[in-house]
C-alpha positions as CSV (number, residue, x, y, z in Angstrom):
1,X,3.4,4.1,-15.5
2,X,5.0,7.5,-16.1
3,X,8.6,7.0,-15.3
4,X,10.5,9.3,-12.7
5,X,13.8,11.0,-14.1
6,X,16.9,8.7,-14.0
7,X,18.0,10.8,-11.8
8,X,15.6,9.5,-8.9
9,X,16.6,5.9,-9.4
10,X,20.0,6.8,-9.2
11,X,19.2,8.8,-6.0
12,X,17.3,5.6,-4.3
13,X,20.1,3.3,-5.2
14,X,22.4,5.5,-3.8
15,X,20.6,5.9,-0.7
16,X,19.8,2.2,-0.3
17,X,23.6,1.5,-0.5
18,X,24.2,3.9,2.2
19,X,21.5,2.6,4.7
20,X,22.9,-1.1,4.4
21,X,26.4,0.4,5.5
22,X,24.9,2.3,7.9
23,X,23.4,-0.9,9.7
24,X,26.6,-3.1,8.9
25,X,25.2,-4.8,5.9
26,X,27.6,-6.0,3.0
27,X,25.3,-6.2,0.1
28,X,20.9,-6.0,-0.6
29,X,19.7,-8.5,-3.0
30,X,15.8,-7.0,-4.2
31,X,13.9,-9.5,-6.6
32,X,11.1,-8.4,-8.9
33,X,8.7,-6.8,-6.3
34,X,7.6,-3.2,-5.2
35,X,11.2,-2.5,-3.9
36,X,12.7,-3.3,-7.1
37,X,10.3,-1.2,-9.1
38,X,10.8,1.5,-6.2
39,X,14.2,0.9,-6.6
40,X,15.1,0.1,-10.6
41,X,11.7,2.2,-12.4
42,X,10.1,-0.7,-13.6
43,X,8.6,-3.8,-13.3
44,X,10.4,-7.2,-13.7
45,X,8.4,-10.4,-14.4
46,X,8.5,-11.8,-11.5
47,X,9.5,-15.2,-12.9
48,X,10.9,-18.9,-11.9
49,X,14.4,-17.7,-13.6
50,X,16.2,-15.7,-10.8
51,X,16.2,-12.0,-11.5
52,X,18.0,-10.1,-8.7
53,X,19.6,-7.0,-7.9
54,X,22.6,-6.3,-5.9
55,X,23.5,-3.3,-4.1
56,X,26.4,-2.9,-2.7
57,X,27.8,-0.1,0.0
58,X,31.0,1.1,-2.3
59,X,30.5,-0.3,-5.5
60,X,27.8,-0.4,-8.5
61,X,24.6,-2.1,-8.5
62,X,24.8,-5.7,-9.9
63,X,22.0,-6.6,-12.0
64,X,21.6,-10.6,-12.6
65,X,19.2,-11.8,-14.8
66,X,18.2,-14.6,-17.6
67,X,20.2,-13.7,-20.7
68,X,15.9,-13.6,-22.6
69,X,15.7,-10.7,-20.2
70,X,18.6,-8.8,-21.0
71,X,16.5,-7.0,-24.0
72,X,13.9,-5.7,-21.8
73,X,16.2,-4.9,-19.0
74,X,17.9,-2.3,-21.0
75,X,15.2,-1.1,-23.2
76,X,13.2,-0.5,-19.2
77,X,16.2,1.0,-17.5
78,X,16.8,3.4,-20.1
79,X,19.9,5.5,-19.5
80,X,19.9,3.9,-15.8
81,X,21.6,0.6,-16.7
82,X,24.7,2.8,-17.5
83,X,25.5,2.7,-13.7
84,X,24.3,-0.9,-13.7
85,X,26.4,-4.0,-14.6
86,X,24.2,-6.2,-15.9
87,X,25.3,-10.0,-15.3
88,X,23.6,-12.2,-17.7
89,X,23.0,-16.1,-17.2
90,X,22.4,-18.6,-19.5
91,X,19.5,-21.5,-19.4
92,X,22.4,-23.9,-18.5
93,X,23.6,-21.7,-15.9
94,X,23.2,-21.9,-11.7
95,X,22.1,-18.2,-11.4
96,X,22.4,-19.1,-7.6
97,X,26.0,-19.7,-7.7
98,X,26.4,-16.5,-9.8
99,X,25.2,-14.7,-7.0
100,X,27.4,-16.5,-4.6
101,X,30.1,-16.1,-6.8
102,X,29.7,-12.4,-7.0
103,X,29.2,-12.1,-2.8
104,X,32.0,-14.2,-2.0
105,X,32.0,-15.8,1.6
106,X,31.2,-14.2,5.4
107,X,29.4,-11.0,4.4
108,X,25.8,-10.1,5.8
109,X,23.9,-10.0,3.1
110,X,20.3,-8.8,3.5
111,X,17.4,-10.4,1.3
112,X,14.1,-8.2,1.0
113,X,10.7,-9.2,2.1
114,X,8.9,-10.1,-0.8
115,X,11.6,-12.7,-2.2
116,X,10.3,-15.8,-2.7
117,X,10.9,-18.8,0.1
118,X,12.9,-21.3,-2.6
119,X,14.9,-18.4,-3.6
120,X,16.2,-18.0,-0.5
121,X,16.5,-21.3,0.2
122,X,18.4,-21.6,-2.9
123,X,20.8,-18.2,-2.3
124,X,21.4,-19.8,1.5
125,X,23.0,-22.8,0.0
126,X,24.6,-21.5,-2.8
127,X,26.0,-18.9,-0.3
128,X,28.2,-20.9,2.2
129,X,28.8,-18.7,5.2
130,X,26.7,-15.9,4.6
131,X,24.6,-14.4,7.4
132,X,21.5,-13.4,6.0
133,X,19.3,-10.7,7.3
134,X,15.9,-9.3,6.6
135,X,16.6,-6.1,4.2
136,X,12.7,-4.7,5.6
137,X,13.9,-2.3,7.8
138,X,16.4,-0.4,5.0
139,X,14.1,-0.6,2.2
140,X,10.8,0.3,4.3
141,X,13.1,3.5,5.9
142,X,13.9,4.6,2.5
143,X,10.1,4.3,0.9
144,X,8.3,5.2,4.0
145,X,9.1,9.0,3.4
146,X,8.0,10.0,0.0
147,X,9.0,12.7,-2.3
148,X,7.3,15.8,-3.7
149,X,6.5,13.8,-6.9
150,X,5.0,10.3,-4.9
151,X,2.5,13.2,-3.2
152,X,1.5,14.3,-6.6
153,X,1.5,10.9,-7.8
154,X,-1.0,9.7,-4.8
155,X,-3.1,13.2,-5.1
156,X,-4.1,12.2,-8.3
157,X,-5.1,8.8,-7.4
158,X,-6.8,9.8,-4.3
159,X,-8.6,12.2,-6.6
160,X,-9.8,9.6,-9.3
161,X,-10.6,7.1,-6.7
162,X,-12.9,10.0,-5.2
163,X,-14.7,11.0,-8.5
164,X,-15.2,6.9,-9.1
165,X,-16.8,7.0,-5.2
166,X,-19.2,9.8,-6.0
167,X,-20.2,8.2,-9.4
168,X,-21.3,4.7,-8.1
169,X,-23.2,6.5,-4.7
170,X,-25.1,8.9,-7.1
171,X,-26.6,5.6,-8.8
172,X,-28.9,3.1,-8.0
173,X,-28.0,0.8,-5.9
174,X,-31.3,-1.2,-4.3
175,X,-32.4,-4.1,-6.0
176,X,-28.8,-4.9,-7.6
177,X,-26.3,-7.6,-6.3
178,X,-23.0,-7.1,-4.2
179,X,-21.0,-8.4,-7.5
180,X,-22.8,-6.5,-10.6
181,X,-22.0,-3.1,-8.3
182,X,-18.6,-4.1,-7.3
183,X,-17.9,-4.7,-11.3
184,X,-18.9,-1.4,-11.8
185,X,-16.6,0.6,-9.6
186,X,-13.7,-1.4,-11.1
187,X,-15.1,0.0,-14.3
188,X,-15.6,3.4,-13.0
189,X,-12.4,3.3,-11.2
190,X,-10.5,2.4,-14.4
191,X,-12.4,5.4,-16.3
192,X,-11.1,7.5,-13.6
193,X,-7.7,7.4,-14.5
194,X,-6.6,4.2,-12.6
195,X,-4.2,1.8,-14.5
196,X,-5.9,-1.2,-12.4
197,X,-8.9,-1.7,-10.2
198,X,-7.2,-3.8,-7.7
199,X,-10.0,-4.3,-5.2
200,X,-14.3,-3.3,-5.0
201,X,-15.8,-4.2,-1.3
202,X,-19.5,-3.7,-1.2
203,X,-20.5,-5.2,1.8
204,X,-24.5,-4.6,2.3
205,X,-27.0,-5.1,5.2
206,X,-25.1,-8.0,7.2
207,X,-22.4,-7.8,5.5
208,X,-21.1,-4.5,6.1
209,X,-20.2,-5.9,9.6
210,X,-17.1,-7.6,7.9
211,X,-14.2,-5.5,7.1
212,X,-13.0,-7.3,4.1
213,X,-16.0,-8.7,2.9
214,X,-15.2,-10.4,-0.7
215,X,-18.8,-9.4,-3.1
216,X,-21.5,-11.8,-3.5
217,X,-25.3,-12.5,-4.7
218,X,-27.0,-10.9,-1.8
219,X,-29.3,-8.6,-3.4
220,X,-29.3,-5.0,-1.4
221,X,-32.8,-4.0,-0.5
222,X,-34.0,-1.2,1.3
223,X,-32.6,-0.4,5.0
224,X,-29.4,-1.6,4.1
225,X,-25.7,-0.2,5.2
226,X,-23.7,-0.4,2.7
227,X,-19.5,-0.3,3.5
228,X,-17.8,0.6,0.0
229,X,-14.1,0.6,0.2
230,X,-12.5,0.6,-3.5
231,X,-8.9,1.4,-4.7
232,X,-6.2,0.5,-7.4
233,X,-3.2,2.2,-9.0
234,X,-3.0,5.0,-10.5
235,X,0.6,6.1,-12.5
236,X,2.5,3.8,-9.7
237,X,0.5,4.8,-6.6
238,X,-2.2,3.3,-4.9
239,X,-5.4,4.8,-4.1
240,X,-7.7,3.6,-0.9
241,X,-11.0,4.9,0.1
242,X,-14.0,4.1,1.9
243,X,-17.7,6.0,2.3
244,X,-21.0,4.5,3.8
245,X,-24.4,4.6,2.0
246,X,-27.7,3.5,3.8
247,X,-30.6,2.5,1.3
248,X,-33.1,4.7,2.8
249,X,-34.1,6.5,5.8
250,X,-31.5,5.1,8.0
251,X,-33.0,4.7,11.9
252,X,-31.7,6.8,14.9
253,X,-29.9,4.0,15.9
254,X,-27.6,4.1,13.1
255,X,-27.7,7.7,12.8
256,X,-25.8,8.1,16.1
257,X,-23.5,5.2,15.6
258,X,-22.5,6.9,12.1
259,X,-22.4,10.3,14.4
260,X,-19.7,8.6,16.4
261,X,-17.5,7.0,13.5
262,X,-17.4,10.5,11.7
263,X,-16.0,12.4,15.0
264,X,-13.4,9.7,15.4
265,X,-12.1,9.5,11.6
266,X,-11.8,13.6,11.8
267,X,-9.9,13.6,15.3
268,X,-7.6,11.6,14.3
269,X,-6.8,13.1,11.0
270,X,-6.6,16.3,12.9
271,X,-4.1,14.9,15.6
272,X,-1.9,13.9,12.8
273,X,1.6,16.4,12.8
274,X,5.1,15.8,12.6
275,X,6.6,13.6,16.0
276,X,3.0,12.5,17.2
277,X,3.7,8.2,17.8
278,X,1.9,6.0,15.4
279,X,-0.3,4.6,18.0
280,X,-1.3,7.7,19.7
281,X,-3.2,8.7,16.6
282,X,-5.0,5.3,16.7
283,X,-5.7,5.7,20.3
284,X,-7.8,9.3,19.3
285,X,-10.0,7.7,16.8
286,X,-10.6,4.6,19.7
287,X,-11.1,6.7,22.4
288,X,-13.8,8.1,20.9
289,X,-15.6,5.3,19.5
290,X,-15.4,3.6,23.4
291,X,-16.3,6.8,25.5
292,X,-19.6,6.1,23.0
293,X,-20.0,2.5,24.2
294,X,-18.5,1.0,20.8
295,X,-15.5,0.1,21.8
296,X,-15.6,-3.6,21.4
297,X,-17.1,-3.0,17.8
298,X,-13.8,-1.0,16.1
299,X,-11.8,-4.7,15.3
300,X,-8.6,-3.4,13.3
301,X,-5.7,-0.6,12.9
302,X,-6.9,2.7,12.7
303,X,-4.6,3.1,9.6
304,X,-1.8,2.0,7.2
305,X,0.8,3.3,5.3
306,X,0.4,3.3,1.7
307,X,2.4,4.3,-1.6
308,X,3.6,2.0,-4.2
309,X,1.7,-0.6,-2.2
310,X,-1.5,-0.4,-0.4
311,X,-0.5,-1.8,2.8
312,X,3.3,-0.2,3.9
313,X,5.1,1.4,6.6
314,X,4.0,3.3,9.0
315,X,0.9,1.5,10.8
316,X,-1.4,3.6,12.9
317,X,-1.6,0.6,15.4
318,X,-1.5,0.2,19.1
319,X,1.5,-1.7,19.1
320,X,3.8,0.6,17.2
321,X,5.5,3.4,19.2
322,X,7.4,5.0,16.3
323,X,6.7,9.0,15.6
324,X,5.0,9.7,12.3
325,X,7.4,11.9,10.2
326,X,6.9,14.6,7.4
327,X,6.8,12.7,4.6
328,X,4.3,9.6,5.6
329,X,1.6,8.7,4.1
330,X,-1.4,6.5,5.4
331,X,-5.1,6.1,5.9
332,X,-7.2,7.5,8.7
333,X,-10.5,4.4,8.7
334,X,-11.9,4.0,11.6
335,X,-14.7,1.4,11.5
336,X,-18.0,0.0,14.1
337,X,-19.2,-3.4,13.2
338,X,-22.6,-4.6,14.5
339,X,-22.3,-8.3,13.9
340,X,-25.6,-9.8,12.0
341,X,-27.0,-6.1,11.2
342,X,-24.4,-3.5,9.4
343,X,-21.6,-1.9,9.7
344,X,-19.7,1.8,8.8
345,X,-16.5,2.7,8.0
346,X,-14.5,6.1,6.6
347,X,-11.6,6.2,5.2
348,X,-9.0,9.0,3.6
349,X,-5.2,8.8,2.6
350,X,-3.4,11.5,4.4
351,X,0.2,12.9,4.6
352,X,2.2,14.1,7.2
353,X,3.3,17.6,6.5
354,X,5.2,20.1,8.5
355,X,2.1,21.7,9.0
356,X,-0.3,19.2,10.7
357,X,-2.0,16.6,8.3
358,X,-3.4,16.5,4.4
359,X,-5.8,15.0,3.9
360,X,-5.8,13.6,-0.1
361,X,-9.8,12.6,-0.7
362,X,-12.1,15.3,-0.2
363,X,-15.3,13.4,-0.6
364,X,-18.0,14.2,1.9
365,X,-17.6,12.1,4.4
366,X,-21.1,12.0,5.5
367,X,-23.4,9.0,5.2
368,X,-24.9,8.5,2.1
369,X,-28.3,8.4,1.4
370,X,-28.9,6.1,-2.1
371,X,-32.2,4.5,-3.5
């Protein structure tokens, strides 16, 4: 991963110190994770030895860590760890009482999401006192809007993900297995430019009416829907797209269901803008896809954020009322699931701008048509 300037690290630190004094909160402790890399540049080994991060409202980050890590540590911080102490613990040590040590007793501390359950377990007891609080709600307000260069970052992806999409829908696909085509868009999405291949669905015929189908041995024959929703990381940031292919002449039956699903996924990517709530964008695509009669069929969120992770604030859900903001970024994937026959879905990463919405893969969107 090409590392950001110093500069931004410094920057994010700075600004997660503020946010926990802004909500009362004495110190953040961030384990290996995406908030750490999000936070620190790099990532940790996220290992049995406690490696944790302090932040404090007032005072320098607080860096403890196995002394074996120290070496690392430094040589991945780079000039960073100048504004970082580093508190080293030895095999013999309680790195748990280190921490307490260093928090001392009665402060709110807040532990982020991700940190494993003994941990804090561990920190609890070690901590006598301590009121601890989720840190979620700083951390995902500080990496929900991105920055200039995290929009470059996921461009690029979106763009590798889409030339990986168009290679593996210009091919053959009939007579082939759910697995030996999935391999080859993690191949194709590596030659792409993606540092990992995180994840292939190919979810034929039937299967295409499960969202997260995991690839098998069905062979795909002719007739068949076929849902193909890849993605990794590219430089740091995640890609996430999704196309349909039919293996054929696809009937009118699925012609008009396909219609629907494609009038949906654009509305709602052109209701997104500045201010509009997170749920009333979900509410376009579903709208749709019920006025049609498929209501019933359209089983998930309409959308999630994405970023250093795949799946991160904001969701474009029913059940969250917050107003998207310039900066987001998340899908737009509508989907219509015909249980026992096939299934459709399209999906594009877009950001909020000032101006309305972008949206990152430019892919047609239209059904595919494959031998």
């Amino acid at each position: 991963m090409q590392p950001f300037p110093e500069s931004v690290h410094r920057a994010r630190l700075e600004a997660a110190a503020s946010e926990a004094a802004g909500r009362g909160v004495d110190a953040v402790l961030v384990t290996p994770s995406s908030d750490y890399l999000y936070l620190l540049g790099y990532n940790a080994p996220p290992l049995e030895r406690l490696t944790c991060l302090i932040v404090h409202p007032g005072a320098p980050p607080t860096l403890v860590l196995p002394h074996l890590e120290v070496p690392l540590a430094r040589h991945e911080l780079g000039a960073l760890a100048d504004g970082i102490e580093l508190r080293p613990w030895e095999e013999t040590d309680d790195p748990f009482g280190v921490v307490g040590e260093l928090l001392g007793k009665g402060r709110r501390v807040a532990v982020q999401d991700q940190m494993w359950a003994r941990f804090v377990l561990r920190l609890r007891a070690a901590m006598d006192g301590v009121d601890l609080v989720e840190a979620g709600p700083m951390l995902n307000a500080l990496r929900r809007t991105k920055s200039p260069e995290e929009f470059d970052r996921l461009r690029a992806a979106a763009r590798a993900a889409d030339q990986a999409m168009d290679a593996i829908t210009a091919g053959h696909l009939s007579g082939r297995t759910e697995t030996d085509v999935a391999a080859q868009v993690r191949d194709l999405l590596r030659e792409t430019g993606h540092d990992s291949a995180d994840w292939a669905i190919v979810a034929s015929g039937p299967n295409a009416a499960s969202p997260h189908h995991t690839p098998g041995e069905r062979v795909i024959l002719d007739g068949d829907a076929i849902v193909l929703d890849i993605g990794g990381t590219a430089n740091g940031y995640a890609s996430d797209t999704t196309r349909t292919a039919f293996v054929g002449l696809p009937p009118e039956e699925f012609q008009d269901l396909y219609a629907v699903l494609q009038q949906a996924q654009a509305a709602a990517c052109d209701a997104i803008r500045p201010g509009i709530a997170a749920r009333d964008v979900d509410r376009v695509a579903r709208e749709i896809i019920t006025d049609a009669g498929y209501g019933p069929l359209f089983t998930h969120r309409t959308g999630h954020g994405i970023g250093l992770e795949t799946h991160e604030e904001p969701y474009l859900v029913e059940s969250n009322p917050d107003p998207l903001r310039e900066g987001d970024a998340f899908s737009i994937e509508p989907g219509i699931y015909v249980e026992g026959r096939w299934g459709a879905r399209i999906e594009d990463i877009v950001i909020c701008t000032a101006d309305g919405g972008e949206r990152l893969n430019r892919s047609s969107r239209d059904l595919r048509i494959v031998a």
